[in-house]
C-alpha positions as CSV (number, residue, x, y, z in Angstrom):
1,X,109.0,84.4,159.9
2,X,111.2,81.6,158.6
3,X,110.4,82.6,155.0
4,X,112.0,86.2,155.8
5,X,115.1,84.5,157.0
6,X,116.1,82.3,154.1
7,X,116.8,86.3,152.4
8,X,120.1,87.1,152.4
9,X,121.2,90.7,153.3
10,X,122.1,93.3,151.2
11,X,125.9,93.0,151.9
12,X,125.7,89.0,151.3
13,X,124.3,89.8,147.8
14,X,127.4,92.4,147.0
15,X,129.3,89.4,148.6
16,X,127.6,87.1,146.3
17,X,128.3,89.2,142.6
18,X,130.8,90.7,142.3
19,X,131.4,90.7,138.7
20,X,128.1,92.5,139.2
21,X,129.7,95.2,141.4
22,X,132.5,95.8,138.6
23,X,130.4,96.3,135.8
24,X,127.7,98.7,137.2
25,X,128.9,100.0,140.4
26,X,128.8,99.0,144.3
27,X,126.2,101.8,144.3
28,X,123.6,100.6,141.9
29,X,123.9,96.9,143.0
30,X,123.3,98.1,146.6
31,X,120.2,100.4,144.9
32,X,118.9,97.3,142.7
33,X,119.2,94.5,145.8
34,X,117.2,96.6,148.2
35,X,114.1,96.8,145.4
36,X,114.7,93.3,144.7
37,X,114.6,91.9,148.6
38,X,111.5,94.6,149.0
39,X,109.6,92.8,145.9
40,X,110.4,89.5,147.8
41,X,109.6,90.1,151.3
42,X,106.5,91.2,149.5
43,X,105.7,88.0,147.7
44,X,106.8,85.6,150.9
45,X,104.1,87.8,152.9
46,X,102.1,86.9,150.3
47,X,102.7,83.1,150.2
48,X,105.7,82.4,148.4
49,X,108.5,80.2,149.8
50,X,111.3,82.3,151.6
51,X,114.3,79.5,150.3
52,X,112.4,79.7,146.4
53,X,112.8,83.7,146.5
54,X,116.2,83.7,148.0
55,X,117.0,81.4,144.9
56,X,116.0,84.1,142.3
57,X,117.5,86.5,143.7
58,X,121.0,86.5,142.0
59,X,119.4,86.0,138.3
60,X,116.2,88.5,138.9
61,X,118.9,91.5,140.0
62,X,121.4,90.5,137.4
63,X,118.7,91.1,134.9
64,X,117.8,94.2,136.4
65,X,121.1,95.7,136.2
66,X,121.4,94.7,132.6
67,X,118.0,96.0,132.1
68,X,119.0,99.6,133.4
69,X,122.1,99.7,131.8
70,X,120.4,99.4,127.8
71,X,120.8,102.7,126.4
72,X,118.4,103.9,123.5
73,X,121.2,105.7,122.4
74,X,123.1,103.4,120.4
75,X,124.2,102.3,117.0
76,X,121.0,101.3,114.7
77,X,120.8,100.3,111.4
78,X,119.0,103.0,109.3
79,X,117.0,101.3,106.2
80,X,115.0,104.0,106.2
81,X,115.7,105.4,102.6
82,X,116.3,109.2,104.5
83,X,120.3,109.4,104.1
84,X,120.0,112.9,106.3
85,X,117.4,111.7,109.0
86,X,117.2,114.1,111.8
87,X,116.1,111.7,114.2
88,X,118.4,109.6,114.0
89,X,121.4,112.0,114.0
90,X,121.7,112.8,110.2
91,X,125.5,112.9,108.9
92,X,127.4,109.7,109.5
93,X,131.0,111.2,110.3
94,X,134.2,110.3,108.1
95,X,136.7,108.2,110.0
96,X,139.3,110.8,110.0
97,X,136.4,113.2,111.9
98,X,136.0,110.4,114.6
99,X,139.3,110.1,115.1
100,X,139.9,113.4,115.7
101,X,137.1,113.4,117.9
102,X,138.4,110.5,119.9
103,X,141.3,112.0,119.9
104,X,140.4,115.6,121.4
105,X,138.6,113.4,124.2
106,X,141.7,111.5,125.1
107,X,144.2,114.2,125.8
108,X,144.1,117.8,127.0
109,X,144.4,119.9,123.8
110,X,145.5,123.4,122.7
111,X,141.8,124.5,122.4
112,X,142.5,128.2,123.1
113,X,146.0,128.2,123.9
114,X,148.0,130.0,121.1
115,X,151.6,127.7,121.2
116,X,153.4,130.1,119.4
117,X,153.4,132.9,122.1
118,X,152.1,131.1,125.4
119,X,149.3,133.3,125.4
120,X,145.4,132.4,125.0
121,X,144.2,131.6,121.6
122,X,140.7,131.6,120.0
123,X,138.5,128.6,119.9
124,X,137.2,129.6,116.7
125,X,140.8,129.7,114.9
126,X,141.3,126.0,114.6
127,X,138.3,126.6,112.0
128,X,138.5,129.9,110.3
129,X,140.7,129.5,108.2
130,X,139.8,126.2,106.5
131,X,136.0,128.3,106.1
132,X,137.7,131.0,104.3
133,X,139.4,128.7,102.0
134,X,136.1,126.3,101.0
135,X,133.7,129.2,101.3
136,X,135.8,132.6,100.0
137,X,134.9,134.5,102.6
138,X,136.8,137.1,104.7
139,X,136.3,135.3,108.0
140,X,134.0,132.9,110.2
141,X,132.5,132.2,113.8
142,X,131.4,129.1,114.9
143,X,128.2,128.4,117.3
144,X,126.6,125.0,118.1
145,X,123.5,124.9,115.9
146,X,122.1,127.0,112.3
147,X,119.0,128.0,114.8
148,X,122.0,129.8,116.9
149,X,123.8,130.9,114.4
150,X,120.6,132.9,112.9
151,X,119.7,133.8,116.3
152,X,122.9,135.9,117.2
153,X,123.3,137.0,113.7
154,X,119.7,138.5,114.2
155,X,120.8,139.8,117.7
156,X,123.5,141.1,116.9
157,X,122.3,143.1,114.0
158,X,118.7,143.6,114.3
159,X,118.0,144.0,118.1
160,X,115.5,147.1,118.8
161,X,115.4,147.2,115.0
162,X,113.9,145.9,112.2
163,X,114.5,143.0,110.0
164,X,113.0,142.1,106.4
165,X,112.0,139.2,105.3
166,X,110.0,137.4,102.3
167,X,106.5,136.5,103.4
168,X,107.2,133.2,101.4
169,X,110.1,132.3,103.6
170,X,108.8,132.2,107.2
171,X,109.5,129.0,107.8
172,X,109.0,126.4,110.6
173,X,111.7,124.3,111.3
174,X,112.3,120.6,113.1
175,X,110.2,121.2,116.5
176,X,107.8,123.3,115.3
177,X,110.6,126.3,115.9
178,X,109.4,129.1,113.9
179,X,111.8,132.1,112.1
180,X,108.6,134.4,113.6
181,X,109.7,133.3,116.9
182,X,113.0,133.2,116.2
183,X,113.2,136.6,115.2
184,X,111.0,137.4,118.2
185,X,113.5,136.2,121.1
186,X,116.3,137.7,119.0
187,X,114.8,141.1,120.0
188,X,113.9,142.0,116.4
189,X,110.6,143.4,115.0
190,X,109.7,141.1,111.9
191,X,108.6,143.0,108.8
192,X,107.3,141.0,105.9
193,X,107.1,142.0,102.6
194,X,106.0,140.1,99.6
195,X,103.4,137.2,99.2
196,X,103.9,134.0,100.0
197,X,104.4,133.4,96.4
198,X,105.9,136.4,94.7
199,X,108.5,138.7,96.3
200,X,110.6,141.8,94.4
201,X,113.3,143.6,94.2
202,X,110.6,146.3,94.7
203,X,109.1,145.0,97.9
204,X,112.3,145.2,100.1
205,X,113.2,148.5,98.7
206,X,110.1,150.0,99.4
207,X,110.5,148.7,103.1
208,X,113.2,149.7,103.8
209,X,113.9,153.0,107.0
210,X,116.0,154.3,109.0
211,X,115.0,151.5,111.8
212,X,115.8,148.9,109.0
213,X,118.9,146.7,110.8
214,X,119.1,144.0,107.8
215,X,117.3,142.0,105.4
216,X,117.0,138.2,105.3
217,X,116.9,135.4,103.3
218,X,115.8,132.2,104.4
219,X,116.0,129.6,101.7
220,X,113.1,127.1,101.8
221,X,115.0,124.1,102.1
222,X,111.9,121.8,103.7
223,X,108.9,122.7,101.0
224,X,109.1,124.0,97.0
225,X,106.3,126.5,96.1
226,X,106.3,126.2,91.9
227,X,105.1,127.7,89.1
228,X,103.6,131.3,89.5
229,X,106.3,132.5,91.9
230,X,109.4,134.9,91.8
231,X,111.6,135.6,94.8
232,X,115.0,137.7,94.7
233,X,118.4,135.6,94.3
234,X,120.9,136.3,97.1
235,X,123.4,138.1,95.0
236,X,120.6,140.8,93.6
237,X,119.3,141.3,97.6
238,X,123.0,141.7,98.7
239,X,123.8,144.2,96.4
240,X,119.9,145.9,97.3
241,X,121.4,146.2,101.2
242,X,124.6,147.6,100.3
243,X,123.0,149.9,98.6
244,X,120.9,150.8,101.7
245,X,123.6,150.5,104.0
246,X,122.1,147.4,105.6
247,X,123.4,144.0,106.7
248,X,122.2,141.2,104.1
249,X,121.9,137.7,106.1
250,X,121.2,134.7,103.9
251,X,120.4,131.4,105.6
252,X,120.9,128.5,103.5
253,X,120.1,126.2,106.4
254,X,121.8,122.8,105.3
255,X,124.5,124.2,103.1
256,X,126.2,122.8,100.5
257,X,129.8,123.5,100.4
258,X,130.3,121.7,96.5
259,X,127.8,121.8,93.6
260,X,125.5,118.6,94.2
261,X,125.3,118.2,90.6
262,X,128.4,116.5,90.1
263,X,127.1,113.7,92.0
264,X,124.1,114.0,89.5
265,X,122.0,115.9,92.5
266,X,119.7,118.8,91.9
267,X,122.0,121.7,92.3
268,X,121.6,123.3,96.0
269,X,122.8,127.4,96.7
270,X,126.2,127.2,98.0
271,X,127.9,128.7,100.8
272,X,130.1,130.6,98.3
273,X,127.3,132.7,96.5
274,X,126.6,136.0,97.8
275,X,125.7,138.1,100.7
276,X,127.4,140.0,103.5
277,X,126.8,137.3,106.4
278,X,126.0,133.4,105.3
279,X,124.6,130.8,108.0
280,X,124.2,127.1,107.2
281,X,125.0,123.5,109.5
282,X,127.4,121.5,110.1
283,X,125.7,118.0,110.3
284,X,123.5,118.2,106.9
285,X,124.9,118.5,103.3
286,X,128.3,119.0,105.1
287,X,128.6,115.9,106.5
288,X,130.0,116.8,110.0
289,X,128.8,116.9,113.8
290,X,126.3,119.5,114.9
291,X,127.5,123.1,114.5
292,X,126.1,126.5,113.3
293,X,128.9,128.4,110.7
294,X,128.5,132.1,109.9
295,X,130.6,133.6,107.2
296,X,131.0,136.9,105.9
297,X,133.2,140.6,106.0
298,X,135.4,140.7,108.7
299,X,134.2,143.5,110.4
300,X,130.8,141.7,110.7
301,X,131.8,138.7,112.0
302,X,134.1,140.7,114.6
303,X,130.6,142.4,116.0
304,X,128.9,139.1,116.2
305,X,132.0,137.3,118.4
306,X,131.0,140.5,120.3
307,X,127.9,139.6,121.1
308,X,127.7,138.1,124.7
309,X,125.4,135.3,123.6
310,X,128.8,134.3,122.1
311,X,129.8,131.9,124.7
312,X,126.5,130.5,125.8
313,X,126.5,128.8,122.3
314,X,129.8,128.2,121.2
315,X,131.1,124.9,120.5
316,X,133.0,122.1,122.6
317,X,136.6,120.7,121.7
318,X,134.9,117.5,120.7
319,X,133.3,118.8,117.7
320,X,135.7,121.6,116.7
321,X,138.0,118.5,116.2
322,X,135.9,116.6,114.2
323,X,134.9,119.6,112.1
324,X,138.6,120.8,111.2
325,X,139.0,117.2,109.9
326,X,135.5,116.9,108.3
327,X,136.6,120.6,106.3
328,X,139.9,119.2,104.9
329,X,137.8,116.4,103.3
330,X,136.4,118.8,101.4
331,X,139.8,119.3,99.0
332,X,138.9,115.7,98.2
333,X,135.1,115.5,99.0
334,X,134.7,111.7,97.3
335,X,136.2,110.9,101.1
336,X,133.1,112.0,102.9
337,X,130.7,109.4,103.6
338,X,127.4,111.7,103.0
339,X,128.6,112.3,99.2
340,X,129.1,108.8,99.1
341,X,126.0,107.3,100.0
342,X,124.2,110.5,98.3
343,X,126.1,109.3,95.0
344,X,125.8,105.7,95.3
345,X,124.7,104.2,91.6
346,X,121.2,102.4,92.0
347,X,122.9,99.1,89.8
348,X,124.7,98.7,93.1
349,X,122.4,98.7,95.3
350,X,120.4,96.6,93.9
351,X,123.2,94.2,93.3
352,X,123.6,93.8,96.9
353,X,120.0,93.3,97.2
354,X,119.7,90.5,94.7
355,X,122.9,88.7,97.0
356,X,121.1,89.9,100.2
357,X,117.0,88.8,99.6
358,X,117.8,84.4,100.1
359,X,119.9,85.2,102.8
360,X,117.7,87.3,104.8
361,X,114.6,85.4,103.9
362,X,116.9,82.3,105.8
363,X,117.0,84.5,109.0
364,X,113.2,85.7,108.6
365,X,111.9,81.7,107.6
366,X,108.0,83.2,108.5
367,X,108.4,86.2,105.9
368,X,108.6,86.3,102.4
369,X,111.5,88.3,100.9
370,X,112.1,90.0,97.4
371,X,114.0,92.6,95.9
372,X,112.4,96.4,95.3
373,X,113.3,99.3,93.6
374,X,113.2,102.2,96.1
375,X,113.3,105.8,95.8
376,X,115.8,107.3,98.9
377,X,115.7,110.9,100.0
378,X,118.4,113.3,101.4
379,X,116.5,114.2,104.5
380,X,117.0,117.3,107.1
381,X,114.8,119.5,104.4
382,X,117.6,119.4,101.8
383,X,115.8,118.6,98.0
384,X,112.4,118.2,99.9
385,X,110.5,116.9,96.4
386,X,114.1,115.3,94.8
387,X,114.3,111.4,95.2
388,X,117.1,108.9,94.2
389,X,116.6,105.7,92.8
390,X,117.8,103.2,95.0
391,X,116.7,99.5,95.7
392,X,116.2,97.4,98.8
393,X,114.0,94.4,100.3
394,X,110.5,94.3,100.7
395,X,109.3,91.7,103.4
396,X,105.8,90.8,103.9
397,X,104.3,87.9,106.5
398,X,101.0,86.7,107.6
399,X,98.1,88.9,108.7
400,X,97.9,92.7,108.0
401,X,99.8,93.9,110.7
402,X,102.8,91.6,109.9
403,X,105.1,94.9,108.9
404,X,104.3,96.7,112.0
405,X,105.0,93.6,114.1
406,X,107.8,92.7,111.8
407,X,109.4,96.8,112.2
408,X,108.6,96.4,116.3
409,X,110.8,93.0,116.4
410,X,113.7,94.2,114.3
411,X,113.4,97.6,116.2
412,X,113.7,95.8,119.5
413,X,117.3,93.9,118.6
414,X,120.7,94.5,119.8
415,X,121.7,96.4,116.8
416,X,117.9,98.2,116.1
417,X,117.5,97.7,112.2
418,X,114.9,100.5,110.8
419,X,113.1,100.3,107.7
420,X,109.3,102.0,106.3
421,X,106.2,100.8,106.1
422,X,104.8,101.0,102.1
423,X,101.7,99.3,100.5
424,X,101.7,96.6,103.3
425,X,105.6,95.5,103.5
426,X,108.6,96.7,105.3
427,X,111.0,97.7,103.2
428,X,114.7,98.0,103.4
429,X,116.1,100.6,101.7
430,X,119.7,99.8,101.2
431,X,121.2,103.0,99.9
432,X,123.2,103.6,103.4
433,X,124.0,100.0,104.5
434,X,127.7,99.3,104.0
435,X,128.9,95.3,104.1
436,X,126.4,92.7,103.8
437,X,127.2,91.7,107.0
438,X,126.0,94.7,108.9
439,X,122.5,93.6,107.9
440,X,122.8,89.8,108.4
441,X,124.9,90.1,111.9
442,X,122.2,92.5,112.9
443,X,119.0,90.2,111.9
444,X,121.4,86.9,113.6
């Protein structure tokens, strides 16, 4: 029994750390010692010397609290060549975004107060406005996602009713979330018309009855299908519905707010061409936090803010701050760090892989490092078949699973760096690094 002795007690331990106690809480100390004097009690039964376990006790708890507390959600360093990735959060924010985010956390703010008269205010109005300007639109709502945003549109529009689409553009999104389902929970019946390939004017006309509660247009943002197809442009199919008397709903999915081609991109549809409602995101081509915008006539917009799904996916203070600031960068757009990288000239890049390759090679003295040319993608099904040049490091070692150890070892660092896999080498793409010393304080 002398070996049980030489443990201290739970309150001698608190006693013991408290810089321990301040940085993760009386209550998880407490939590964490009891596990750790059960594991030794078990090893002294065992054998083990009662004053030895007592010893390691103090270093074996501190390294389980440190151990608990490591988040997988924190900063990384994405190599990746996927400027958009969704799983890793797609748009990096602009600084004046996270300051108004930071902000909006910090304080109480006039969220739906109206200061003018005293009276309540509308979440949504700290945003309308600036969507009107960028998109010409009558007016705007604001939900948390573009899967919400289609989702009450639909509701609101097409439940008990029916709801046209182009057999080419029933598509599955992240998740395996399909616009069938979609349009299922929404409480719409799904009519297709078309072929996967071909759809015409003809096709939605002839579908069209008195149960008909809109027609939508899903743009095909994630795959291309080319050469022997035809589908109807947005303007064409808006004008079709008004002819009908029906709601035309186009969902652009990422959005582009500005032409991508003067940043010598493939040109995207933008929010600005036509229909009577327009959904599209907030954290893709726009280069903001998650959100879902809908735009269109006024009076449509009113039904949908209506709609008692309305507040079960509206959005928080957090990111209506960071979006009004994210939507003022758009009367200078060169500001927004998603053009940036987007438009970043591949001479660059691989200047600051030429400087970066010795110096990373001194870090990694087992791997070989050169420079590459790379070929980056936007990501979040924007341009799905579009690359841009860009250039990065290709690092090889010994044995043929040297990249997959290699990627497991930088993915397991304080600052993760993520790369891919290609022809036996990780490669670092470094279209979205920033200073040189991101990398090299990151692999140190």
């Amino acid at each position: 029994m002398s070996g049980f002795r030489a443990l201290p007690s739970v309150d001698q331990l608190l006693l013991a750390l408290p810089d321990q106690v301040d940085r993760h809480g009386r209550q998880a100390v407490t939590r964490t010692a009891r596990l750790r004097l059960d594991v030794a009690r078990a090893a002294i039964r065992d054998g083990a010397d009662g004053a030895a376990e007592a010893a390691r006790l103090p270093h074996l708890l501190a390294a389980d609290l440190a151990a608990a507390a490591v988040t997988q959600l924190r900063p990384i360093l994405s190599l990746t060549g996927t400027v958009l990735h969704t799983n890793l959060g797609r748009a990096i924010l602009a600084d004046e975004a996270i300051a108004a985010a930071t902000a909006a956390m910090a304080a109480p703010l006039a969220l739906e107060y109206d200061l003018t008269t005293g009276g309540r205010g509308q979440r949504d109005d700290h945003l309308r406005g600036l969507l009107a300007e960028l998109t010409g639109a009558e007016d705007a709502t604001i939900v948390n996602n573009n899967a919400a945003a289609v989702l009450i549109a639909l509701n609101t529009f097409g439940e008990g009713r029916d709801s046209i689409v182009s057999r080419g553009e029933l598509i599955e999104i992240g998740g395996a979330f399909r616009m069938p389902d979609i349009m299922a929970r929404a409480g719409t019946r799904l009519v297709e018309v078309g072929t996967t390939n071909r759809t015409h004017p003809r096709d939605y006309q002839d579908a069209i009855t008195d149960r008909t509660g809109l027609i939508l247009k899903v743009h095909t943002s994630k795959y291309r299908i080319e050469v022997f197809t035809a589908e109807v442009a947005a303007p064409e199919l808006a004008a079709l519905a008004r002819r009908a008397g029906v709601v035309m709903l186009n969902d652009l999915g990422a959005g582009s707010l500005v032409d991508l081609s003067r940043w010598g991109l493939r040109r995207e549809p933008t929010v600005a061409e036509g229909a009577d409602l327009i959904t599209f995101s907030g954290d893709k081509l726009l280069g903001g936090p998650q959100a879902g915008f809908i735009v269109g006539r006024r009076d449509l917009i009113a039904r949908i803010n209506r709609n008692p799904m309305k507040r079960a996916v509206r959005l928080d203070k957090i990111r209506i701050a960071a979006l009004q600031a994210t939507l003022r960068l758009y009367r200078d757009p060169d500001r927004l760090p998603v053009l940036r990288m987007l438009s970043r000239p591949q001479p660059d890049i691989a200047a600051q892989a030429a400087r970066l390759a010795p110096q990373v090679a001194a870090l990694l003295p087992d791997h070989r490092v050169t420079t590459t040319d790379c070929a980056s993608q936007i990501g979040s099904g924007s341009l799905p078949t579009d690359t841009i040049p860009s250039a990065g490091l290709r690092i090889t070692g010994t044995g043929g699973d040297a990249p997959d150890r290699l990627a497991a070892s930088l993915r397991a660092l304080a600052r993760p760096v993520l790369g891919h896999i290609r022809d036996g080498a990780l490669i670092l793409d470094l279209r979205c690094l920033g200073d040189d010393s991101d990398l090299l304080d990151a692999l140190a």
